[in-house]
SEVEX-236329 format. One record per residue (C-alpha): residue in one letter; x, y, z. Coordinates in nm, 4 decimals, decimal comma. Layout:
<recs>
REC  r        xx        yy        zz
REC  A         X         Y         Z
...
</recs>
This chain:
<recs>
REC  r        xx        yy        zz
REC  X   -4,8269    2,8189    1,4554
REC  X   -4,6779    3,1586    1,2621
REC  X   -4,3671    3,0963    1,1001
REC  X   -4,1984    3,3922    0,9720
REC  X   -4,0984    3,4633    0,6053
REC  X   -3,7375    3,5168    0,5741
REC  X   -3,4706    3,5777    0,2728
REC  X   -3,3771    3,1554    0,2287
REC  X   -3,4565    2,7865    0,2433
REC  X   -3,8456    2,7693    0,3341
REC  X   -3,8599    2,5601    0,6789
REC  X   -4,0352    2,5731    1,0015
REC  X   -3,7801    2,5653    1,2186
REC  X   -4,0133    2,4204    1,4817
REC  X   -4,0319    2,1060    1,2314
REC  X   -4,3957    2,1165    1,1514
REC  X   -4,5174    1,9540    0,8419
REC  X   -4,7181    2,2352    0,7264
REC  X   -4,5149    2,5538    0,6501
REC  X   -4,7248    2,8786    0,7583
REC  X   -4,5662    3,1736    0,6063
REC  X   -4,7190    3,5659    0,6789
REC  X   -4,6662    3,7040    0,2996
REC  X   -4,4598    3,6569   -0,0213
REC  X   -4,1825    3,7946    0,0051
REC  X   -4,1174    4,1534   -0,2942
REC  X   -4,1120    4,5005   -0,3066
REC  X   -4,2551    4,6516   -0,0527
REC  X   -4,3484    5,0304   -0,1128
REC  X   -4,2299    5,2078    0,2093
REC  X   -4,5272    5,4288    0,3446
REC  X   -4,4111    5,8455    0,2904
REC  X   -4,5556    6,0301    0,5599
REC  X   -4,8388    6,3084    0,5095
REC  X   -4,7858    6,4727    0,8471
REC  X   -4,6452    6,5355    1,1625
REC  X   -4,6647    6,2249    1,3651
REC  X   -4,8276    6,1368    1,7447
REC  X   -4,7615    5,7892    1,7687
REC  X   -4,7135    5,5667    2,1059
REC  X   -4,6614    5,2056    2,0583
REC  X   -4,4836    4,9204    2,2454
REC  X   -4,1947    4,6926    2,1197
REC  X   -4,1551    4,3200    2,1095
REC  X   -3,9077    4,1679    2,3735
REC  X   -3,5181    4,2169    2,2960
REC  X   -3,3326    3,9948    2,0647
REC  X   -3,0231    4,0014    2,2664
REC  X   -3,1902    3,9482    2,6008
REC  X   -3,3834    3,6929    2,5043
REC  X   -3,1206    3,4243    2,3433
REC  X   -2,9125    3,4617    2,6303
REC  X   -3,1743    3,3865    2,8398
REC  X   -3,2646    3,1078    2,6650
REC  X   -2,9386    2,9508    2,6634
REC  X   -2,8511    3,0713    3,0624
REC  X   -3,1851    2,8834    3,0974
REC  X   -3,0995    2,5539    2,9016
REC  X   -2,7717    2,5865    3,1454
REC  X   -2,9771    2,6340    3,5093
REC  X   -2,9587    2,3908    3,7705
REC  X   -3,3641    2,4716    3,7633
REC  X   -3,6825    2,5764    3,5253
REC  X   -3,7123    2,9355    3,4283
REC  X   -4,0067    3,1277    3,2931
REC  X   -3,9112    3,3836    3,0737
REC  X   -4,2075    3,6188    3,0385
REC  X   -4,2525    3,8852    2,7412
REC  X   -3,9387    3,6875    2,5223
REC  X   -3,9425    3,7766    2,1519
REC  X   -4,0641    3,5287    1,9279
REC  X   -3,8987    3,6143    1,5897
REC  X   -3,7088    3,4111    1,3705
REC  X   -3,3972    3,4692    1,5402
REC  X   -3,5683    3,3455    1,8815
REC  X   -3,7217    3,0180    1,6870
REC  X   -3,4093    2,8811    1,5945
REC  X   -3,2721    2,9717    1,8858
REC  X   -3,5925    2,7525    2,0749
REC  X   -3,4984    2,4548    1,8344
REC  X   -3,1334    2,4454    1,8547
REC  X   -3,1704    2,4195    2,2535
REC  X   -3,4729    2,1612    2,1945
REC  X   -3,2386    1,9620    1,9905
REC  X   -2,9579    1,9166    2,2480
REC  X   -3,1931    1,8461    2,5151
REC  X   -3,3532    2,1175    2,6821
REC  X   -3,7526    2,1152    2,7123
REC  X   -3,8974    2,4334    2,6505
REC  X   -4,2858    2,5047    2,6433
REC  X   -4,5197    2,7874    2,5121
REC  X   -4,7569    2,8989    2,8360
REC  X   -4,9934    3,1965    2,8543
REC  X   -4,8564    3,5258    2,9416
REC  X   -5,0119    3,8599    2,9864
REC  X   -4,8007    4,0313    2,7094
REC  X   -4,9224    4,1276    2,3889
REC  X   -4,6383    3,9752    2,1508
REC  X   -4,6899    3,6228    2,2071
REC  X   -4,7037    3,3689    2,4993
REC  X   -4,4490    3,2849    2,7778
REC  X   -4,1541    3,0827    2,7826
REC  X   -4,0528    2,7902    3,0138
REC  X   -3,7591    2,6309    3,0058
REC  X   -3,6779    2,2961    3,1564
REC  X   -3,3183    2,2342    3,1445
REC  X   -3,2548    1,8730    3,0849
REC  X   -2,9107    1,6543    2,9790
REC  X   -2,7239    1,8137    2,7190
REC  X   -2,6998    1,5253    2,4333
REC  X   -2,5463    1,5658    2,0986
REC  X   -2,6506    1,3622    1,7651
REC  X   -2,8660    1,6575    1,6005
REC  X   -2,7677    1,9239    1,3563
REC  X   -2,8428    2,2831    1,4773
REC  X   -2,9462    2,5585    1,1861
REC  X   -2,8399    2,9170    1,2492
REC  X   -3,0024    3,0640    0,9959
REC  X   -2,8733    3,3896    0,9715
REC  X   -2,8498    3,4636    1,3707
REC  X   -2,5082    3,5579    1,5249
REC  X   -2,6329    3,4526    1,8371
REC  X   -2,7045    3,0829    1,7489
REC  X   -2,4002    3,0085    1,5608
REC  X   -2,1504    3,1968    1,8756
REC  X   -2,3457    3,1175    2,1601
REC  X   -2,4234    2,7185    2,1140
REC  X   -2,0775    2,6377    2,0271
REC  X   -1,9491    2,6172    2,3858
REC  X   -2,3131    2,4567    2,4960
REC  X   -2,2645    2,1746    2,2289
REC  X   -1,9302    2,1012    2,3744
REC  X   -2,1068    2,0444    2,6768
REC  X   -2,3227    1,7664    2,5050
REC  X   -2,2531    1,4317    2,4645
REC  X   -2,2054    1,3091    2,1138
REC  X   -2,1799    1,5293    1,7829
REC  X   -2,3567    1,8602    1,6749
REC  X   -2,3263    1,9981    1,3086
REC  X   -2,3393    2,3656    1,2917
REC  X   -2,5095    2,5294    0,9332
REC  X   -2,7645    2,7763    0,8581
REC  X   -2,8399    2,9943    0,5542
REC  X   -2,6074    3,0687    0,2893
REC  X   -2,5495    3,4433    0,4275
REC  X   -2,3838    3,2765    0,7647
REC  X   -2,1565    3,0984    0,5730
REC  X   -1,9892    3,3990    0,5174
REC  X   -1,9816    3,5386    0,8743
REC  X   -1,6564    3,4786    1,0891
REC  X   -1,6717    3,2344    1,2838
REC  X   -1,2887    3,0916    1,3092
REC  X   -1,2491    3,2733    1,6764
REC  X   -1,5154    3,0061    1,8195
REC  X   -1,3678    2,7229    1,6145
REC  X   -0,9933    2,8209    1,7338
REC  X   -1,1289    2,8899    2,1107
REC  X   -1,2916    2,5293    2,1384
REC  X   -1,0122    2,3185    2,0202
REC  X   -0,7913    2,5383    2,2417
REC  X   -1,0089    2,4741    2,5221
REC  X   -0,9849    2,0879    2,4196
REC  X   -1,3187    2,0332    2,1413
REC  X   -1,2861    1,8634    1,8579
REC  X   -1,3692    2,0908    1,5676
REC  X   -1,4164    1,9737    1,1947
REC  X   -1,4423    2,2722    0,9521
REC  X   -1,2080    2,1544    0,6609
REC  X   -0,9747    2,4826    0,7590
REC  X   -1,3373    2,7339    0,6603
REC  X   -1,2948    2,8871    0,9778
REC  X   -1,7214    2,9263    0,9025
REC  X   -2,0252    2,7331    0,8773
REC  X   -2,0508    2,4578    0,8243
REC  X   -1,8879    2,2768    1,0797
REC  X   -1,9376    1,9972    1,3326
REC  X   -1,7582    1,9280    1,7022
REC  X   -1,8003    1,6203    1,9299
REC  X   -1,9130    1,7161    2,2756
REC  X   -1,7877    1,5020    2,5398
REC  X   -2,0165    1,5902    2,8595
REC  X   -1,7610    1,8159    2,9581
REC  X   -1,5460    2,1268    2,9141
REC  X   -1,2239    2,1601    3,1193
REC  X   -1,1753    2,5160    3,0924
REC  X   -0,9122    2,7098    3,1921
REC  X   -0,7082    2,9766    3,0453
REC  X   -0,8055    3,1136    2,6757
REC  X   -0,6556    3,3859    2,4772
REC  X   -0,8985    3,4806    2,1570
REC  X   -0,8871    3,7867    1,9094
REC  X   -1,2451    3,8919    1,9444
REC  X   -1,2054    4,1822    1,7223
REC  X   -1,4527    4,0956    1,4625
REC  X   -1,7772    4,0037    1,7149
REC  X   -1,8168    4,0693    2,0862
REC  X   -2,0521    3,7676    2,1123
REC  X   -1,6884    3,5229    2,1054
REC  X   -1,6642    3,7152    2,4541
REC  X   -2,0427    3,6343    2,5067
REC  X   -2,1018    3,2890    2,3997
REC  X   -1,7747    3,2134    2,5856
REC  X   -1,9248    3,3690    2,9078
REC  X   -2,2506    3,2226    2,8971
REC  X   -2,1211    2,8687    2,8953
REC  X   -1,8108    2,9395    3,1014
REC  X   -1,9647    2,8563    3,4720
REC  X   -2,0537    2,5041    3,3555
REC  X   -1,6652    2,4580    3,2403
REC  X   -1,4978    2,2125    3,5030
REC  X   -1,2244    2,4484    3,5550
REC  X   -1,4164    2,7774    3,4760
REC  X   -1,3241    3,0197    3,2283
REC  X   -1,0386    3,3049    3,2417
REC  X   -1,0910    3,4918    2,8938
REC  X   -0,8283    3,7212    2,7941
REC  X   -0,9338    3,9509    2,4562
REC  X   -0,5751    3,9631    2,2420
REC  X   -0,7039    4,2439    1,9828
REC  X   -0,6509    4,5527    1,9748
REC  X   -1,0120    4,6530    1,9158
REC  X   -1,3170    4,5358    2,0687
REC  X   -1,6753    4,5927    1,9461
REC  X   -2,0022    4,6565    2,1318
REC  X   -1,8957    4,6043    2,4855
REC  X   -2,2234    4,7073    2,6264
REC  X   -2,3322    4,3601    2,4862
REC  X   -2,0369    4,2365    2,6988
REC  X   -2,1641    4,4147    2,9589
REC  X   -2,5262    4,2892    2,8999
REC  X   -2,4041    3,9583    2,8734
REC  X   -2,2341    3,9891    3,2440
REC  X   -2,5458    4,1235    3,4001
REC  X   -2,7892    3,8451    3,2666
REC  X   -2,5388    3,6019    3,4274
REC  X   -2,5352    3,8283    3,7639
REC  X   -2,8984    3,8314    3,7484
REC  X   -2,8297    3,4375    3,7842
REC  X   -2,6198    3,4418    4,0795
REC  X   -2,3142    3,3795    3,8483
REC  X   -2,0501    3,6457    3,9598
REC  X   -1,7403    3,7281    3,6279
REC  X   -1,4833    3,9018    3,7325
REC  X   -1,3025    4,1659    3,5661
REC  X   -0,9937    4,2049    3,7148
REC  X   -0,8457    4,4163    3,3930
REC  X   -0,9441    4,5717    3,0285
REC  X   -1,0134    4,2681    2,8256
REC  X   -0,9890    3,9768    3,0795
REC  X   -1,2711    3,8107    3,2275
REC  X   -1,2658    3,5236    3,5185
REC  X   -1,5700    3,2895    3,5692
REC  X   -1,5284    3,0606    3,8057
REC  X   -1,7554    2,6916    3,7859
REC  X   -2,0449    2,7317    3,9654
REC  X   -2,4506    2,6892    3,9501
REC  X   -2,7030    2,9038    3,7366
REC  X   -3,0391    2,9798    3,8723
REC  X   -3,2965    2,9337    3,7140
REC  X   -3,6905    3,1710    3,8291
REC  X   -3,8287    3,4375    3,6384
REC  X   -3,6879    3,6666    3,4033
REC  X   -3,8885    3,9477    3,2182
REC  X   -3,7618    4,0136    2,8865
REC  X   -3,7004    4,4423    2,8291
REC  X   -3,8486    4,5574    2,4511
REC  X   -3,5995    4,5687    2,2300
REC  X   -3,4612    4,8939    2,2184
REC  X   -3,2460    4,8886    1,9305
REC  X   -3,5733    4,8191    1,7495
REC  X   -3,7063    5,1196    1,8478
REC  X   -3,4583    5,3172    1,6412
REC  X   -3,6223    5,3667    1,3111
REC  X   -3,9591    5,4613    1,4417
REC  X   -3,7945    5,7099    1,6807
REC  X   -3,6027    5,8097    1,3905
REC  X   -3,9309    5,8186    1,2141
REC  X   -4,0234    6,1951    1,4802
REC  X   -3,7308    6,3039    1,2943
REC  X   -3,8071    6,3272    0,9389
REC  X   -4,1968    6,3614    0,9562
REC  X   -4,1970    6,5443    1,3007
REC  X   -4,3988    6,5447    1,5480
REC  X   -4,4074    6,2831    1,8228
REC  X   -4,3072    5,9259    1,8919
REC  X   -4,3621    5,7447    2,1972
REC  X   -4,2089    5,4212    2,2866
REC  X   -4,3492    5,2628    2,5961
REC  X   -4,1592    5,0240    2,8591
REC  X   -3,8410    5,2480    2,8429
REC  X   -3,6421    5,0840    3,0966
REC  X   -3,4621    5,3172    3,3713
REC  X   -3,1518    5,1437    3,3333
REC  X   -3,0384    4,8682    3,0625
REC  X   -2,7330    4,7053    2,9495
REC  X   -2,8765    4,7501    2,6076
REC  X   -2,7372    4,9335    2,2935
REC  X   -3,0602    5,1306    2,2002
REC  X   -3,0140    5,3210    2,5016
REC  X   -2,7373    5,5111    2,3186
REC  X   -3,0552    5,6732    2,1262
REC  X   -3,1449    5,8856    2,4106
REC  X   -2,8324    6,0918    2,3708
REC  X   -2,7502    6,0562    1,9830
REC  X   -3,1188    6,1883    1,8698
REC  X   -3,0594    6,5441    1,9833
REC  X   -2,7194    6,5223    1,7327
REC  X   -3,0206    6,5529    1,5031
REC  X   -3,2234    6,8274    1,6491
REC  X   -3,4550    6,6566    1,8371
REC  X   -3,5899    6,6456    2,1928
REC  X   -3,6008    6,3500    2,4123
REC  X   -3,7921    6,3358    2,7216
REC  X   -3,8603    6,0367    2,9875
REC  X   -4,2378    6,0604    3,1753
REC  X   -4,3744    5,7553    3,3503
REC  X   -4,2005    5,4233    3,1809
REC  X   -4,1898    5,5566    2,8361
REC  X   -3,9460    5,7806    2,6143
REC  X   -4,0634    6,0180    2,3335
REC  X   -3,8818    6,1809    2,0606
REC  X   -3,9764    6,4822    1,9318
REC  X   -3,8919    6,5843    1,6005
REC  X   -4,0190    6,9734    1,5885
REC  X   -4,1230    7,0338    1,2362
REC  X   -3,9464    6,7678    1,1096
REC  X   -3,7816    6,7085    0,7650
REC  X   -4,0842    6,7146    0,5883
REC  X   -4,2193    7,0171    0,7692
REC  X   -3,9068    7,1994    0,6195
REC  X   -3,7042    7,1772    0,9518
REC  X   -3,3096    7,0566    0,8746
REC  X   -3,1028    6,8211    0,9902
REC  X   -2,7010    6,8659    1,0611
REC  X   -2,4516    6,6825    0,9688
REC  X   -2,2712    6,4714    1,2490
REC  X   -1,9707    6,3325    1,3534
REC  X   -2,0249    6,0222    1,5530
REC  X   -1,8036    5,7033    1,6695
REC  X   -2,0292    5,4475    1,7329
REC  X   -1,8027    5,1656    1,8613
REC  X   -2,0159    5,0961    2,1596
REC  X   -2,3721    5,0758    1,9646
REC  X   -2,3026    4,9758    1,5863
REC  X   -2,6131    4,7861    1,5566
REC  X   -2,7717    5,1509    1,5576
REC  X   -2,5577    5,2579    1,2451
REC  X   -2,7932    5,1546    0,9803
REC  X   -3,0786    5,4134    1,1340
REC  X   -2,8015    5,6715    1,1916
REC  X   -2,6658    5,6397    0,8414
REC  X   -3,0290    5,6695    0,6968
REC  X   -3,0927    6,0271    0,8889
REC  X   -2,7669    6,1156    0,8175
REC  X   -2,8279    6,0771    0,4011
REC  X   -3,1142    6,3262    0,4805
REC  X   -2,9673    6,6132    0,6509
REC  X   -2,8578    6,9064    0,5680
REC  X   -2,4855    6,9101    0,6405
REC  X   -2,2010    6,6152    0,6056
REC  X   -2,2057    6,3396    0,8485
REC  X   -1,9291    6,0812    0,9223
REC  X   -2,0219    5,7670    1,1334
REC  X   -1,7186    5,5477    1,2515
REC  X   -1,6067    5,3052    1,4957
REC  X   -1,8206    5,0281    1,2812
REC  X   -1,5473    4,8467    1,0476
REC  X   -1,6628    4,5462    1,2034
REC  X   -2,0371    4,5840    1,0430
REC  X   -1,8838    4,4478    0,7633
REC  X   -1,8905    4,1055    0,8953
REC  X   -2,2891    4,1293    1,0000
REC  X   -2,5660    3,9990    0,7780
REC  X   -2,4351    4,1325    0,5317
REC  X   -2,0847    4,4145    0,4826
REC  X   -2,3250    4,6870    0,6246
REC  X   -2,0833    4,9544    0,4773
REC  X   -2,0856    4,8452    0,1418
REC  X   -2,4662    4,8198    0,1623
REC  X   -2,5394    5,1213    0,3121
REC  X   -2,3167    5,3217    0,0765
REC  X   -2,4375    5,1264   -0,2425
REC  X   -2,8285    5,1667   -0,1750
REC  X   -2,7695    5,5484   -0,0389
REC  X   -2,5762    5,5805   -0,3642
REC  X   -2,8698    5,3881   -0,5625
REC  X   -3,1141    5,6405   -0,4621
REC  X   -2,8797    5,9531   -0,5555
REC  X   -2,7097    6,0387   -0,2229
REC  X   -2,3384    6,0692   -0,1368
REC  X   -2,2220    5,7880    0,0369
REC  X   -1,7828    5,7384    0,0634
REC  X   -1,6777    5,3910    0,2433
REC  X   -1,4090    5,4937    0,5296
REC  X   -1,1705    5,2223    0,6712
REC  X   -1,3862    5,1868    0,9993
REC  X   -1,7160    5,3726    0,8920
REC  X   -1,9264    5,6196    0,6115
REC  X   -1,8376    5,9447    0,5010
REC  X   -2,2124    6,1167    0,3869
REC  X   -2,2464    6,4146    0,2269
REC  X   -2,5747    6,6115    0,1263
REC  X   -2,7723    6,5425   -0,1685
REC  X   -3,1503    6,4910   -0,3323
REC  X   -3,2422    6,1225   -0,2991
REC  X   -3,4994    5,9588   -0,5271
REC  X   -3,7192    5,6726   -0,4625
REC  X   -3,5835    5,3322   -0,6399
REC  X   -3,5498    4,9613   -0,5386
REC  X   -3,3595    4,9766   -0,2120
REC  X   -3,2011    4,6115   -0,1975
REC  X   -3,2426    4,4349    0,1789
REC  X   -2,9273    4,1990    0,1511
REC  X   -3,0985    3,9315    0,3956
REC  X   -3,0185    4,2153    0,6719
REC  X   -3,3483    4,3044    0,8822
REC  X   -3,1804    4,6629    0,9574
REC  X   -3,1072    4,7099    0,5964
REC  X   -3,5016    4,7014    0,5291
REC  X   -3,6107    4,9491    0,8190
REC  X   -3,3205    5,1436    0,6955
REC  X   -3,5161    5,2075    0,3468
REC  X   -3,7945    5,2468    0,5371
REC  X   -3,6595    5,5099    0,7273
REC  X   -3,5369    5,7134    0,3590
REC  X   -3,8581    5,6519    0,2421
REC  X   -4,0903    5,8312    0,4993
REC  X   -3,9462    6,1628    0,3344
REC  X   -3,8610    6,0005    0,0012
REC  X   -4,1697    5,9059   -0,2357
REC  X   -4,1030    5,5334   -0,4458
REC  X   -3,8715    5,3957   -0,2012
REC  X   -3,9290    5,0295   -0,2897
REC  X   -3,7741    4,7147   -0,0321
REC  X   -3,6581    4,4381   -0,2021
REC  X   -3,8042    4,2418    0,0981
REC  X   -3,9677    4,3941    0,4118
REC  X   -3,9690    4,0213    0,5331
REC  X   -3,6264    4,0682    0,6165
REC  X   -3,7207    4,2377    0,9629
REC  X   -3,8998    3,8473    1,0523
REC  X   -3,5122    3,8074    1,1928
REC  X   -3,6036    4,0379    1,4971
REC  X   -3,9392    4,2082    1,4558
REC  X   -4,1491    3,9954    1,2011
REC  X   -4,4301    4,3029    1,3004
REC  X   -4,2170    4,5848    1,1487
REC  X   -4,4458    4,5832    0,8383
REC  X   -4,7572    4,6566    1,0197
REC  X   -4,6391    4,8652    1,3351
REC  X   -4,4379    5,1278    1,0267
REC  X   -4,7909    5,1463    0,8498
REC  X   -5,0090    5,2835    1,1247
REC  X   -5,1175    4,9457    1,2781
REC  X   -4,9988    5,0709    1,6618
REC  X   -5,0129    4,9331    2,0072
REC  X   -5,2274    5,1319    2,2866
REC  X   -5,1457    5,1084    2,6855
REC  X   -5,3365    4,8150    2,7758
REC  X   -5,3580    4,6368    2,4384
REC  X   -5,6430    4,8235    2,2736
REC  X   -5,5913    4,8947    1,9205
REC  X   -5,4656    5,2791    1,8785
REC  X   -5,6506    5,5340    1,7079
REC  X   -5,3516    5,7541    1,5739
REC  X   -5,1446    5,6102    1,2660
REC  X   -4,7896    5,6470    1,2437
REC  X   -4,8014    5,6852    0,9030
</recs>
């Protein structure tokens, strides 16, 4: 079994003895391009779709086979943490190209185990309100990173909502709660300011609650809704029916989840640097298994590319990006002026072109990057800054103005979009060294070898034309 290489304490998270890791983890020397690109390559599965499948799964009244799911490191813990409060889930063989099939046999929720996060804001938001559900105790931890992410909504929305919660006042991980078998539910006021996924995990586990769930948002600001919105449609695709009956409430009455088939979308936000990638070495990129319509952030890219100059076109399941000359080809970028409220996961790829155009750029509506991975803000503007560029922190964003970057160590901060980030600088900018490229094991352990020319043809025959 591959078990990925991340920034942290070296475990399998499946639990096998022998630890199986895919390189040692150092500088990486990100590839500069010699050319205009045509690339076309598929995607592993989506990070966000998948753990909520996996945990609407664990919460079915029957099996579910979720086909094409991403199996990162993210995804593995996820697997475990559900394994440990009960829920069977087995590898079977599926016709895509990423690894096999999931199924999921949802089984009594028991407690007694300890769950690790590791650095995924998905395990330690969503499986709060699923422990609760268990019977006995659960201790929450993961890597030293998540210690540092908020987490005192969740902790203050389960003993509201009647859990026991022992954090010693952190408001963080670590912490431990006693499930009972049941949550009553009810009414809940949170301030989900800081992460939608309060909203989600809340949601996912809310149809199980005795009483159901009515959700009221306090804050004044809310982040990413379409992961709100993603969150609502896996649970529709269930049969499970939230209501909405204002801005910021949500109403989920108790009722059953289905279980069936679920295909898993790519993962669209990881498309972003190698569509970015058309951009600074022109030419083509091709990303295949572009879904018509999704819930998910990455779609944003379709319409914040051509900010940049490019062209984005849609033919038969797949979008390209065409970057004209590109950077390298001695085409220029603008400058921009861009609130990304709705799709901040996208910043660090937006920020990256941005420190290579042409004209200033400001990118806001992301203050609450700073409690991701890592404080995206401060790491974007310190690396930008390491390599010579411009880079001024605003309250809820970057300010970047134009300059000549040189290569250097770009530092990865534990933070997967960090590394593609660099990556991203360094297609146009020769001796751009990551700290670690295994970073991107959190949500696409094959960044490495997809960025270096290693692509994916229509049928799974290896492709003949390199990105790089």
């Amino acid at each position: 079994m591959q078990v990925f290489r991340y920034s942290g304490p070296e475990f399998s998270p499946y639990g096998d003895d022998e630890l199986v890791v895919a390189r040692e983890p150092g500088p990486w020397l990100a590839p500069t391009a010699n050319g205009p690109l045509d690339a076309r390559l598929q995607l592993p599965g989506s990070k966000s779709l998948t753990n909520r499948e996996l945990v609407l799964a664990a919460l079915a009244e029957a099996p579910t086979l979720l086909r094409w799911p991403l199996h990162s490191r993210d995804s593995a813990l996820m697997v475990e943490a559900l394994r440990t409060l009960g829920t069977g889930i087995q590898e079977v063989d599926g016709d895509g190209q990423f690894g096999p099939d999931l199924l999921i046999t949802p089984g009594e929720l028991l407690g007694g185990g300890s769950i690790d996060c590791g650095l995924a804001g998905t395990v330690m938001r969503f499986l709060p309100p699923v422990a609760a559900l268990a019977l006995g105790p659960v201790v929450f931890d993961g890597d030293e990173s998540a210690r540092r992410r908020p987490m005192r909504t969740m902790i203050d929305a389960l003993r509201a909502l009647g859990v026991e919660v022992s954090d010693d006042g952190r408001g963080a991980l670590p912490f431990s709660l006693y499930g009972t078998g049941a949550v009553e539910g009810g009414e809940l006021s949170i301030d989900a300011s800081a992460s939608s996924q309060f909203v989600s995990g809340l949601l996912l586990s809310a149809p199980r609650f005795t009483r159901g769930l009515v959700l009221r948002h306090t804050g004044e600001h809310l982040p990413s809704i379409p992961h709100i919105e993603m969150t609502i449609a896996c649970l529709a695709a269930r049969g499970v029916t939230v209501g909405t009956p204002e801005v910021g409430v949500w109403t989920v009455e108790p009722q059953p989840i289905a279980g069936g088939e679920v295909l898993i979308e790519p993962d669209l936000s990881n498309a972003a640097p190698f569509l970015a990638a058309a951009i600074v070495a022109g030419g083509t990129v091709t990303i295949e298994g572009w879904p018509d319509a999704t819930t998910q952030v990455g779609a944003h890219l379709e319409s914040i590319l051509p900010l940049f100059g490019a062209r984005v076109t849609r033919a038969d399941g797949a979008l390209t990006v065409d970057g004209g000359a590109g950077i390298l080809g001695g085409g220029q970028l603008p400058g921009i002026d861009l609130d990304l409220s709705a799709g901040g996961e996208l910043a660090p790829a937006i920020v990256g072109l941005a420190a290579l155009a042409s004209g200033p750029s400001r990118i806001t509506g992301i203050g609450h990057l700073r409690g991701h991975e890592t404080d995206r803000l401060a790491a974007l503007a310190a690396e930008i800054t390491g390599l010579g560029g411009r880079v001024t922190e605003l309250e809820d964003g970057l300010a970047i103005e134009p300059a000549s970057l040189v290569g250097g160590l770009w530092h990865t901060y534990e933070d997967h979009r960090m590394a593609t980030t660099g990556a991203i600088i360094g297609l146009a900018v020769p001796g751009v060294q990551i700290e670690d490229i295994q970073t991107t094991s959190k949500t696409l352990p094959q960044f490495a070898e997809l960025w270096s020319g290693r692509l994916t043809a229509v049928g799974g025959a290896a492709a003949t034309p390199e990105l790089l």
